[in-house]
N, C-alpha and C positions, 0 to 999 in steps of 0.2 A: 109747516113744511113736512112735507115726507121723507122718509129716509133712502129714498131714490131721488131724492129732489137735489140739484145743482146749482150751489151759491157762485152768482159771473163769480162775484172777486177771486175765490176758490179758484175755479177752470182760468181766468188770466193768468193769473199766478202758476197754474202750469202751464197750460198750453198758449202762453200770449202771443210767439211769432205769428201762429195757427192762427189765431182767429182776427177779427177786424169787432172794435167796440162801437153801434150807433150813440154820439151823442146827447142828437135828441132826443129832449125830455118829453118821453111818453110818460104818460100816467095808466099806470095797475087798474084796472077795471073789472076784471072777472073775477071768479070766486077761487080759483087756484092763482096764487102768488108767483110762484114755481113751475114754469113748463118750458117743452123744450121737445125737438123734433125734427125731420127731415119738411125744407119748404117746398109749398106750394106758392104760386105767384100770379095774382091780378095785378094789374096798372089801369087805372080807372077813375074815371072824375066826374062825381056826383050822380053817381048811375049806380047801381048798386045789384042791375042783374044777375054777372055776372056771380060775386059773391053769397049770392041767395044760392045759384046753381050748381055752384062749385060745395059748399057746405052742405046741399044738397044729396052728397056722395061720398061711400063711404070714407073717412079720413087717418084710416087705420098711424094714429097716431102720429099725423102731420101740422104743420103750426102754417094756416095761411097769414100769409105777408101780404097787401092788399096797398100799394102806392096810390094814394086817392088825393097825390099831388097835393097832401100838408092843408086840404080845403076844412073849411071848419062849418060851410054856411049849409052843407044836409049830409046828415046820418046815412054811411056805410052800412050799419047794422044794427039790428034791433034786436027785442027779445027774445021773438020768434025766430029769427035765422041762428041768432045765437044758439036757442033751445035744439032747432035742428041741428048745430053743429054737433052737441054735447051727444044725441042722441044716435048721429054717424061715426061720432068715436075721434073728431077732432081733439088735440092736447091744447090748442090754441089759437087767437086770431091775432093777430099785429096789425093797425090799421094805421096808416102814415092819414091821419083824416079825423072823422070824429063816430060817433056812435050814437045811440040813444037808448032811451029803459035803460040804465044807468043802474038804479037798486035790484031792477027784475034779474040783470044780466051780474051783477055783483055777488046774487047767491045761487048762479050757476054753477058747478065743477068741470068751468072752463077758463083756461090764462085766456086774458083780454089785454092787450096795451093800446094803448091809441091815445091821440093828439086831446081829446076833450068831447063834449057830447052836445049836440043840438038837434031839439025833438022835430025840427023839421025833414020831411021825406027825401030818397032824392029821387031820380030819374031812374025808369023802369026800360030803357030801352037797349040793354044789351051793351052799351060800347065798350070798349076796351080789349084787352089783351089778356090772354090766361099763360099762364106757365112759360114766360119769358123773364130774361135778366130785369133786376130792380136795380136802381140807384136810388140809396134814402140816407141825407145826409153825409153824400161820399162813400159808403159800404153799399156794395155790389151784394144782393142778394140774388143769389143763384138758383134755380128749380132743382131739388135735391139738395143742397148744402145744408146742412145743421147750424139751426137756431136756437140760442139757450135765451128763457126770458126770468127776472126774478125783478122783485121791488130796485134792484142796483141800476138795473139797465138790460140791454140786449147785444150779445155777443152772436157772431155769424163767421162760422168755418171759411174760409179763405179755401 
């Protein structure tokens, strides 16, 4: 952890009216532990164009949220979108879905959370939604609202 890095339980503890905590249990995937930032937002199911295009550009220190509707049957993201993220200057990705390259993307210096991982591809055809309200797990995630992520969980500015 870095000494700019922010433990949830920590920020609950102060700021708990403020924020809204996602339950679900994501699993830490990237190689920072600890991230946190203003969102970005896809809504998108097994298509993953979007997210290649979006990481695509620069991320000046933003956490994409990526609702891929909790599917677990093709990978959101890979090594390579990931390695472009890290290289646009995203802090992290949150993927309500799953991912793949697993170890490649584990010793990245990018937060990664997401549902699990399965090496299969998804759909290259664009659908979905960029930079609209999320709902994941009941917490409203907003275009712009801060995201804090750490091994506890994921808190999101109300």
């Amino acid at each position: 952890m870095t000494a700019s890095a922010v433990n949830t339980a920590d920020l609950f503890d102060e700021r708990g009216p403020e924020l809204d905590s996602v339950s679900l249990q994501f699993q830490s995937l990237g190689g920072r532990t600890h991230f946190s930032g203003a969102a970005r937002t896809i809504r998108c199911l097994e298509d993953n164009a979007l997210v290649k295009s979006i990481l695509a550009t620069p991320g000046n220190g933003s956490v994409l949220v990526v609702d891929g509707g909790g599917s677990l049957r093709t990978a959101l993201m890979g090594d390579m979108i990931a390695a472009n993220a890290v290289a646009n200057g995203w802090a992290g990705v949150v993927i309500n879905g799953a991912i793949r390259d697993r170890l490649a993307i584990a010793a990245l210096p990018l937060g990664v959370k997401a549902l699990g991982s399965n090496p299969r591809k998804s759909a290259k055809d664009g659908a979905g939604s960029v930079d609209v309200p999320l709902e994941i797990d009941g917490v409203t995630v907003r275009p712009g609202a801060m995201i804090w992520c750490d091994p506890d969980g994921i808190l999101v500015e109300r």
